[in-house]
C-alpha positions as CSV (number, residue, x, y, z in Angstrom):
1,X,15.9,-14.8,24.8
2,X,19.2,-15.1,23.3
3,X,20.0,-13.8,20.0
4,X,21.5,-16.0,17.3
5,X,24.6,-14.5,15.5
6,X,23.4,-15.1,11.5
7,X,25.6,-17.1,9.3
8,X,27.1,-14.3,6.8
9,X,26.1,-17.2,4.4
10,X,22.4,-16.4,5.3
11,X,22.5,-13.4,5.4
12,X,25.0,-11.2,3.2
13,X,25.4,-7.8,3.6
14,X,24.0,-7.4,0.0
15,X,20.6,-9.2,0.4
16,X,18.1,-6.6,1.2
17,X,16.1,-9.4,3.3
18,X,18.5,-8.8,6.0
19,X,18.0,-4.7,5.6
20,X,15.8,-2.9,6.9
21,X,15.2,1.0,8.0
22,X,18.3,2.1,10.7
23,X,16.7,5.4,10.5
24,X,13.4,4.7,11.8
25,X,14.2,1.4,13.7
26,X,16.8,3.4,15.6
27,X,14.3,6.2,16.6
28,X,11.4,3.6,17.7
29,X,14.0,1.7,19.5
30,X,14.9,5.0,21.8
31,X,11.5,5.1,22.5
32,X,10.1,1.4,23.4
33,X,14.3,0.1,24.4
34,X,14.0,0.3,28.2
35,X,9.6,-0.4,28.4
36,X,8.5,-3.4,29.6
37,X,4.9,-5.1,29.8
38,X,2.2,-2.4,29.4
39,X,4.7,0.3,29.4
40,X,5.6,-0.6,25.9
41,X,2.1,-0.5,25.1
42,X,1.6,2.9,26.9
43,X,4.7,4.3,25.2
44,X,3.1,3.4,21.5
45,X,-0.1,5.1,21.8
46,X,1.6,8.0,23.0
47,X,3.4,8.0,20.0
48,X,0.2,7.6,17.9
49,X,-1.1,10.7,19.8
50,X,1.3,12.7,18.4
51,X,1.5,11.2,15.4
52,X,-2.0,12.7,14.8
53,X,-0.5,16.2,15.1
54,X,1.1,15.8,11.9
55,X,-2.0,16.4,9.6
56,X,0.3,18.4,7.1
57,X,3.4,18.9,5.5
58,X,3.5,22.5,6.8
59,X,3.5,21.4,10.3
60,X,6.4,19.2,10.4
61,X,8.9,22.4,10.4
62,X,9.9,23.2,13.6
63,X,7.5,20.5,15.2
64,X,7.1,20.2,18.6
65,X,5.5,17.3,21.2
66,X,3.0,18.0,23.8
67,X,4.3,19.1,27.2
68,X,3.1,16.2,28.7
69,X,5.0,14.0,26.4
70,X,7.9,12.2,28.4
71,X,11.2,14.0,27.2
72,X,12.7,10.5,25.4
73,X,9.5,9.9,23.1
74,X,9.7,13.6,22.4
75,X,13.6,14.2,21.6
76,X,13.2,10.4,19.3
77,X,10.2,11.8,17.3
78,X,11.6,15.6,16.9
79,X,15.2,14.1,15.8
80,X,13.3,11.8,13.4
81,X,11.3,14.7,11.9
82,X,14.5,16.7,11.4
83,X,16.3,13.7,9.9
84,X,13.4,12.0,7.5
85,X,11.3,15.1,6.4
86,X,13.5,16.6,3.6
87,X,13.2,15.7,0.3
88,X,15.9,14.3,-2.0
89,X,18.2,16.3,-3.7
90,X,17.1,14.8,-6.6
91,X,13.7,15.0,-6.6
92,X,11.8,17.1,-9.6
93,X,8.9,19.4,-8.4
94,X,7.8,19.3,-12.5
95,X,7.6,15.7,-12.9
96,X,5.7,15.1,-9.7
97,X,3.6,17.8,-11.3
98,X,3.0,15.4,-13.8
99,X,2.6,12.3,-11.8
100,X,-0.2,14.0,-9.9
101,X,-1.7,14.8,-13.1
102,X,-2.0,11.9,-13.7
103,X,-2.9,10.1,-10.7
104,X,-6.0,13.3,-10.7
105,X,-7.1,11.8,-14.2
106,X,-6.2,8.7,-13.7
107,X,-7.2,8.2,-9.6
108,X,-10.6,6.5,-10.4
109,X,-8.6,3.8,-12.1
110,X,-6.8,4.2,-9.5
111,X,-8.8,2.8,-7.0
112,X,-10.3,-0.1,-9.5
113,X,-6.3,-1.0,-10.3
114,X,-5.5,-1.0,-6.1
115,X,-8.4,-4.2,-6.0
116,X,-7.6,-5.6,-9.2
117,X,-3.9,-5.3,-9.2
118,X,-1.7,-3.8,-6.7
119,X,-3.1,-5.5,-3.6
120,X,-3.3,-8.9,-4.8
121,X,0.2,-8.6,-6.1
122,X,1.3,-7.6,-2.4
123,X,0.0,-10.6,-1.7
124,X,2.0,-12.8,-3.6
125,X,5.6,-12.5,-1.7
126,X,4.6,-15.4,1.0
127,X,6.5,-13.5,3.9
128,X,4.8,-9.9,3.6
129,X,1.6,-11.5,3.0
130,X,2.6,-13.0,6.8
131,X,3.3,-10.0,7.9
132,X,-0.1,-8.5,6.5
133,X,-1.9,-11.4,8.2
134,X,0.1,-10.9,11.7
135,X,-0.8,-7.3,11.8
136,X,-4.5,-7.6,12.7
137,X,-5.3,-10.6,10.8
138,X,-6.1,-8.3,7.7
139,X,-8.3,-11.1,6.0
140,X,-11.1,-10.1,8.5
141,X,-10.4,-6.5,8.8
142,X,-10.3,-5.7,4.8
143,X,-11.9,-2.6,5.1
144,X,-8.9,-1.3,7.4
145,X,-6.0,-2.5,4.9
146,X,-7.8,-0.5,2.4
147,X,-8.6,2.4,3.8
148,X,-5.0,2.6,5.4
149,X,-3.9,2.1,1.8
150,X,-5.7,5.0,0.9
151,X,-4.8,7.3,3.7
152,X,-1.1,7.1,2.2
153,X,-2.3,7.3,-1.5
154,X,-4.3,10.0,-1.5
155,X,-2.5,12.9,0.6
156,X,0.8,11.3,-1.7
157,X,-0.4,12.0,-5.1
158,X,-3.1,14.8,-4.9
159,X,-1.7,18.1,-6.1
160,X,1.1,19.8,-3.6
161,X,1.1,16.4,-1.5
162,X,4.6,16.4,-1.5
163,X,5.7,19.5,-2.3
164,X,3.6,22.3,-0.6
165,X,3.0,22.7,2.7
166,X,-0.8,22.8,2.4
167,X,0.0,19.6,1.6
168,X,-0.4,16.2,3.5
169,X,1.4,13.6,1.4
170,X,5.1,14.1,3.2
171,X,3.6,13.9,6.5
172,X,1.6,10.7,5.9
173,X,4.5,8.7,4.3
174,X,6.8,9.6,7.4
175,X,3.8,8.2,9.8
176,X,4.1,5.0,7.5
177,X,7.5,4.8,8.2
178,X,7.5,5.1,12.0
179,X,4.5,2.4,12.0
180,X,6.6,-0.1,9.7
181,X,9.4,0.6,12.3
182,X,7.3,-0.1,15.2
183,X,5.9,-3.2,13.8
184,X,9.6,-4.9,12.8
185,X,10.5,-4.0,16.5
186,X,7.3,-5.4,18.0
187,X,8.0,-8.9,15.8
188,X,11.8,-9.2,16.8
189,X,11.1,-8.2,20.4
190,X,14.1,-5.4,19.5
191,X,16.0,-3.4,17.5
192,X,16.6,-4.7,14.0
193,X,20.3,-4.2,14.1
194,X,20.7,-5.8,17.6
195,X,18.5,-8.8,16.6
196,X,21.2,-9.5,13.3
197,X,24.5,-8.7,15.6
198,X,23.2,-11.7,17.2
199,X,22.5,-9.8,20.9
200,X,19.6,-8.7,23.2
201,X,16.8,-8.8,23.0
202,X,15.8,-10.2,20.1
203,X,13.2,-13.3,18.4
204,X,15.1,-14.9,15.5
205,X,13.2,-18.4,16.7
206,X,9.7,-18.4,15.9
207,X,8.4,-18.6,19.4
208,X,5.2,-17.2,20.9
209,X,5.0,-15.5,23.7
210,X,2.2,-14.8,26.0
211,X,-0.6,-13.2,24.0
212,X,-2.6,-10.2,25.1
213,X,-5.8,-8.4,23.5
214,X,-4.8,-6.0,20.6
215,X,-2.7,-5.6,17.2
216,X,0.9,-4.6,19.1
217,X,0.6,-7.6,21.9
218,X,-0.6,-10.1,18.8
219,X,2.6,-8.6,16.7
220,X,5.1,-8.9,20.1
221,X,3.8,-12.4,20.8
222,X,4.4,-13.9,17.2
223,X,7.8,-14.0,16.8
224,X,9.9,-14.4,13.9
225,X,12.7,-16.8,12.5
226,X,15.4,-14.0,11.0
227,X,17.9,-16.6,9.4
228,X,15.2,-18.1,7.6
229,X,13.1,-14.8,6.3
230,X,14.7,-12.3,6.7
231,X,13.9,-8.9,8.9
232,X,10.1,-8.4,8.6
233,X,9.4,-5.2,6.1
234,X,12.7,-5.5,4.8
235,X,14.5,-3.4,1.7
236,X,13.2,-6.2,-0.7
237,X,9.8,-6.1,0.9
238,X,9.7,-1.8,0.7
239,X,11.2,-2.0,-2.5
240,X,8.4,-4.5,-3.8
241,X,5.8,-3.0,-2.2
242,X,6.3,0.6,-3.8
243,X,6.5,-1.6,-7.6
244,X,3.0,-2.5,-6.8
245,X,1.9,1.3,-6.6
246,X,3.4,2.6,-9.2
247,X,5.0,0.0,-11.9
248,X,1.8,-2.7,-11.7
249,X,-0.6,0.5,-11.9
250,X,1.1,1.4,-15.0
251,X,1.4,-2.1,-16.2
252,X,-2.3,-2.8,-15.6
253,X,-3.3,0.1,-17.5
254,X,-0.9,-1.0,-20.7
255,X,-3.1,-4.2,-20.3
256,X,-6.0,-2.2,-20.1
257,X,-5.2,-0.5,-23.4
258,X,-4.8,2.8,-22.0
259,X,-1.2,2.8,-21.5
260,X,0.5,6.1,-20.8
261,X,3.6,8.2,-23.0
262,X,7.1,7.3,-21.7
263,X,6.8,10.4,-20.7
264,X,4.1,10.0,-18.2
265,X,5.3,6.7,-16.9
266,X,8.5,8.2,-16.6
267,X,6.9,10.7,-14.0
268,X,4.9,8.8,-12.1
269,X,8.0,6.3,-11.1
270,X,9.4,9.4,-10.1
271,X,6.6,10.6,-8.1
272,X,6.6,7.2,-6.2
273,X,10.3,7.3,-6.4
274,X,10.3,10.6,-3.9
275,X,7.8,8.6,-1.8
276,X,10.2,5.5,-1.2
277,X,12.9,7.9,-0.7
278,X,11.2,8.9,2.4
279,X,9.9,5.6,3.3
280,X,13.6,4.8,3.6
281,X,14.3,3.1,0.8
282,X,17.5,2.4,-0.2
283,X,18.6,4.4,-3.7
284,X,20.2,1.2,-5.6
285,X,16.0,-0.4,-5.1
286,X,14.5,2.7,-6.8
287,X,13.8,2.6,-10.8
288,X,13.6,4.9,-13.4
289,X,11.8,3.2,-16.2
290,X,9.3,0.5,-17.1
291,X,11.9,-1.8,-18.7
292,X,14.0,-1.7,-15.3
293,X,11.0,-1.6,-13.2
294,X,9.7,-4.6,-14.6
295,X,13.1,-6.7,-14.2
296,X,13.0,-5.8,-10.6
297,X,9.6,-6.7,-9.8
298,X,10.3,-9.9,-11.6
299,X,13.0,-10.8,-9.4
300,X,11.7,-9.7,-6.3
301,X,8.5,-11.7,-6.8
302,X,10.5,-14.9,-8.0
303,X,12.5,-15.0,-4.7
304,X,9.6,-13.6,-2.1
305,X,7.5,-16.9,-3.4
306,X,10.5,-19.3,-2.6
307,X,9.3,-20.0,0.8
308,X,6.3,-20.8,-0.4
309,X,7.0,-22.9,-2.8
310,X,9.5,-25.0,-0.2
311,X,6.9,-24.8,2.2
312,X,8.8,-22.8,4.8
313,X,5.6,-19.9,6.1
314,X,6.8,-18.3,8.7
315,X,5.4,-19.4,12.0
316,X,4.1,-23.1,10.5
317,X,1.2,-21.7,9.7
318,X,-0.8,-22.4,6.9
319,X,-0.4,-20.3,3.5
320,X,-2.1,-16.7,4.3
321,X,-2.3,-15.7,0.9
322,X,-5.9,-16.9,-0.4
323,X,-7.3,-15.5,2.4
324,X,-6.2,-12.5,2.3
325,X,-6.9,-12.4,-1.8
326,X,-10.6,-14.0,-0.6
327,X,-11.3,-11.2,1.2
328,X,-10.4,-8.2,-0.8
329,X,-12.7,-10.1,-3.8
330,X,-15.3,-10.1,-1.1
331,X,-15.0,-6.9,-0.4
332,X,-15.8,-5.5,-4.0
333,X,-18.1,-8.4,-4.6
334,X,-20.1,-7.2,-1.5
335,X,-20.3,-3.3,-3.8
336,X,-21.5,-4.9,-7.4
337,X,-25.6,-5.3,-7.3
338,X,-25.9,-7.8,-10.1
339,X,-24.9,-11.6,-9.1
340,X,-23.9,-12.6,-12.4
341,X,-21.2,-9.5,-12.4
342,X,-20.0,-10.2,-8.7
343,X,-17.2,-12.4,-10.3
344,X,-15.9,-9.7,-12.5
345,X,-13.1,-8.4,-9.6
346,X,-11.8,-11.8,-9.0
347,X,-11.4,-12.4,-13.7
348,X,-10.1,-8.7,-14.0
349,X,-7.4,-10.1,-11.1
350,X,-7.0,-13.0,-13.3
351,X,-6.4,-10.7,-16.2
352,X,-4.4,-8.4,-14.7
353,X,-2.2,-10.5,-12.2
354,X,-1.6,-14.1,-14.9
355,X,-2.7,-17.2,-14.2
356,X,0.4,-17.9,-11.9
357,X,-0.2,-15.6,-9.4
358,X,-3.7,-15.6,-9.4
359,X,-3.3,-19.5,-8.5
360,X,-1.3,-19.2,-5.2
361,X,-3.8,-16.4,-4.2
362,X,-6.7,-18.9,-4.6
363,X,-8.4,-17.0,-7.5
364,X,-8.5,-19.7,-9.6
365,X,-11.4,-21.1,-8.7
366,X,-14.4,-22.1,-10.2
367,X,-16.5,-19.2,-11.8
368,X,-19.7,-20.0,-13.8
369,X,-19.7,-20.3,-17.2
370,X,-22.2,-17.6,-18.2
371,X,-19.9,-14.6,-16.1
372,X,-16.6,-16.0,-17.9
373,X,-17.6,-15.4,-21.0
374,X,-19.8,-12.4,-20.1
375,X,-16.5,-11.0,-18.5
376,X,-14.2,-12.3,-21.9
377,X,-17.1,-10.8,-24.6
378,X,-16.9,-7.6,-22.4
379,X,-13.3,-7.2,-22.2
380,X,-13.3,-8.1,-26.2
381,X,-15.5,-6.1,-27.2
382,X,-14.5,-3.2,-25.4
383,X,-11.3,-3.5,-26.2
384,X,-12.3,-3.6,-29.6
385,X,-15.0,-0.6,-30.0
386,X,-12.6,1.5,-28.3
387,X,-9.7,0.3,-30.6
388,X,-12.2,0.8,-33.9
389,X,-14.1,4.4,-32.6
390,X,-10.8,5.9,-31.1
391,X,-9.8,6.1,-34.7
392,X,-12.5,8.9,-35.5
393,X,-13.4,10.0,-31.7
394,X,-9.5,9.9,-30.0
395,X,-10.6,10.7,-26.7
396,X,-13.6,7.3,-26.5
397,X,-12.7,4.8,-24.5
398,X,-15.7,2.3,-22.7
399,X,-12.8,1.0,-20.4
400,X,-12.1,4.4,-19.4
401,X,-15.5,5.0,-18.7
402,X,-16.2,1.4,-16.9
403,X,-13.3,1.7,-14.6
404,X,-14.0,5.3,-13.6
405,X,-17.8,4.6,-12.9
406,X,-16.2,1.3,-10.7
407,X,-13.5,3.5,-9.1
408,X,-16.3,6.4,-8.5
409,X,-18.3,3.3,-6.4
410,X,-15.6,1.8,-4.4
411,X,-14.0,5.1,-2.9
412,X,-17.3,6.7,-1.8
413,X,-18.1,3.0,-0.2
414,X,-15.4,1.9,1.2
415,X,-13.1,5.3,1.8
416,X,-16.0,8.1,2.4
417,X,-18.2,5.6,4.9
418,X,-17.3,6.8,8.1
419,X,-18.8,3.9,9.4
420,X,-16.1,1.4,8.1
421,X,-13.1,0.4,10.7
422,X,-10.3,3.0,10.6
423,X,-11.8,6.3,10.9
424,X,-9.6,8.9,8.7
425,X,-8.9,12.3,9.3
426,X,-11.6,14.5,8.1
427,X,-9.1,17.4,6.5
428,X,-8.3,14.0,4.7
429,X,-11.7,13.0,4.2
430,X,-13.0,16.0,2.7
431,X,-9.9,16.5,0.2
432,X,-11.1,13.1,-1.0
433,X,-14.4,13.9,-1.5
434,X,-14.0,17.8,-3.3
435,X,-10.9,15.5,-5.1
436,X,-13.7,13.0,-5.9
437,X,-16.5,15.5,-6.9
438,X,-14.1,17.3,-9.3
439,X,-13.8,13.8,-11.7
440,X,-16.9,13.9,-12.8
441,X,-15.9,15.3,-15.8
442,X,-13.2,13.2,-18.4
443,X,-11.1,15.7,-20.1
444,X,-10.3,12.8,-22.2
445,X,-14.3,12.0,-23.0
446,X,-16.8,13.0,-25.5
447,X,-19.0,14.8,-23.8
448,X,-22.0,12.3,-24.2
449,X,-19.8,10.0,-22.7
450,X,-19.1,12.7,-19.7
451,X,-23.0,12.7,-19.7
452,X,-22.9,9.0,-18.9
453,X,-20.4,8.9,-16.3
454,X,-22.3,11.5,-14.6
455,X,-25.3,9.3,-14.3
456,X,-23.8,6.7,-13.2
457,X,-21.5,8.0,-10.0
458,X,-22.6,7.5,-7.1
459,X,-23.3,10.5,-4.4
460,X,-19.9,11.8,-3.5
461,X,-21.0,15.0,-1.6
462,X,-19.8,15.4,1.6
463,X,-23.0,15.7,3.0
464,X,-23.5,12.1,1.4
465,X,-21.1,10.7,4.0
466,X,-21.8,8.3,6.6
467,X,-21.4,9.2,9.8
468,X,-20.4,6.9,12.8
């Protein structure tokens, strides 16, 4: 099919919608430019093979592919190591000390925060949330979005994850990047850069093609009008994607009432910061601060609902957004034992998302009256015993112990069950768990409170796991 040479109009050269990853897309299209049919097909999971090599930072010096790896897959993925693995010049071993400190005091909110927060404000941009739904049809495969989620998480902000080579966190971000590459080439049936110098190949039209069984043949036969949304995983996309990890967790905790020091916040952007840098990330979409953070993520969110809002979803579809939220709030639901607490997730959302947002997600939906205003005399009072004790105990806080006790649940369910779709690693698996069983004590905490907590947690041993 014939490419369509983009009105400059459309498509500026200063609109990140029409930017994606050269880097990456160039190394993915080396690999996949001359396959055709099941070769392509062939050629990807020889990629993934060795992908699976890289199970540390420390291996990714001097890395080398498998004999039997054909000499063009092998010379694209060696280059691209070379190229991608360095951090920046800028990048500050002490403050990501301190973003991992507090991601390791923090990381049971963590997890509650990645339900309640970040996810569902992924969501929201109309064209990712496509993108999301095209790869895999994520509202019925939840459990694999998650845990995927985590695989990056994890390895990123546990202690030497992107600075030691014992370390997993550089090597995970880099197989990110190669998979967001190889999904934007599968989409446009090219290279990115060919598809906007109007050659090709190339699927600016949203056409289908023929569809086969499996995630890359469902991607390849989508299609994807360019003019209209711009590259799929673009700059903008990237760029909003990382706010959700780092600015909306620390927004989401200053709603919480456990808000960080500037000096804290100011760490953990820069953690994340060394994270998009290596997810290719342009500089001038990276932020320093809260107050610039939360101008960004404003704008970004205000354009990526436009299409939405006109109606234009890419492929014709119908909006993929409330299914997607549906079944993440299913997902928690599915972990909390009482039925008159199973709406909490989908009112803490509410909470922590606005009304707005939670709206075009679907969340606003009817919830019984007694769990609203169980969930509201909750939230008040806890926000006001912590507020009133804090005052002669610093360290109490019944949100702090709440979240933990929910974060504590929903990583040894859905990220230690072995049984769940996505298998992870099991280096990876068992730095979760010893990370896990080490936060059952809250430096922060009275010790009754400690006590509590301890009560509460589920199993996290690794013997505790589930097996396939």
């Amino acid at each position: 099919m014939m490419g369509v040479l983009l009105d400059p109009a459309l498509a500026p050269a200063a609109d990140p919608r029409y930017r994606a990853d050269p880097l990456a897309d160039d190394v993915v299209n080396r690999i996949l430019a001359d396959c055709d049919g099941e070769e392509r097909y062939d050629a990807i999971a020889i990629v993934n093979r060795e992908l699976a090599a890289w199970t540390g930072n420390g291996v990714l010096d001097g890395w080398r592919a498998s004999p039997a790896t054909p000499l063009r897959i092998a010379a694209a993925l060696e280059d691209y190591l070379r190229a991608a693995s360095a951090l920046p010049a800028w990048a500050d071993p002490a403050r990501i000390g301190a973003a991992e400190a507090v991601f390791v005091e923090m990381s049971m909110l963590s997890c509650t925060l990645l339900f309640c927060a970040s996810l569902p404000e992924c969501y929201v941009p109309v064209d990712l949330a496509s993108v999301l739904h095209t790869a895999g049809q994520l509202e019925q495969h939840t459990d694999y979005r998650v845990r995927s989620t985590a695989a990056m998480i994890f390895p990123v902000m546990l202690r030497g994850g992107l600075t030691a080579p014992s370390g997993g966190g550089v090597a995970q971000v880099l197989k990110v990047r190669l998979i967001h590459a190889t999904i934007r080439h599968l989409i446009l049936r090219g290279n990115p850069a060919t598809v906007m110098a109007g050659g090709e190949p190339g699927a600016t039209l949203a056409e289908r093609a023929p569809e086969g069984p499996g995630l890359h043949r469902a991607l390849y036969a989508r299609g994807w009008d360019v003019a209209q949304h711009g590259l799929p995983i673009n700059q903008e996309e990237l760029a909003y994607t990382l706010l959700t990890f780092h600015y909306v967790f620390l927004r989401s905790l200053r709603r919480l009432g456990l808000g960080l020091t500037p000096a804290e916040e100011g760490a953990y952007l820069h953690g994340w910061n060394v994270v998009g840098h290596l997810l290719g990330i342009e500089p001038a979409l990276l932020v320093d601060d809260m107050a610039a953070a939360e101008q960004l993520f404003a704008r970004l969110q205000a354009r990526g609902r436009q299409a939405a809002n006109a109606g234009a979803l890419p492929y014709g579809a119908a909006d993929p957004r409330p299914a997607l939220a549906a079944a993440l709030m299913g997902a928690m639901q599915d972990e909390i034992p009482l039925r008159p607490l199973k709406p909490f997730p989908t009112l803490l959302t509410r909470y922590l998302c606005g009304r707005t947002n939670a709206r075009e997600l679907g969340l606003d939906g009817q919830v019984s009256l007694f769990s609203r205003t169980l969930f509201v005399l909750c939230m008040g009072a806890v926000r006001g015993i912590d507020w009133l004790v804090r005052r002669v105990v610093p360290g109490f806080s019944i949100s702090r112990l709440v979240s933990r006790v929910l974060g504590y649940r929903l990583t040894v369910k859905l990220l230690m069950d072995q049984t769940r779709p996505l298998k992870l690693p099991e280096a990876l698996l068992n730095g979760i768990a010893e990370t896990v069983q080490a936060w059952h004590h809250d430096p922060k905490a009275p010790a009754w409170m400690n006590r509590i907590e301890l009560r509460l947690r589920p199993d996290t041993s690794i013997a505790s796991r589930k097996q396939p």
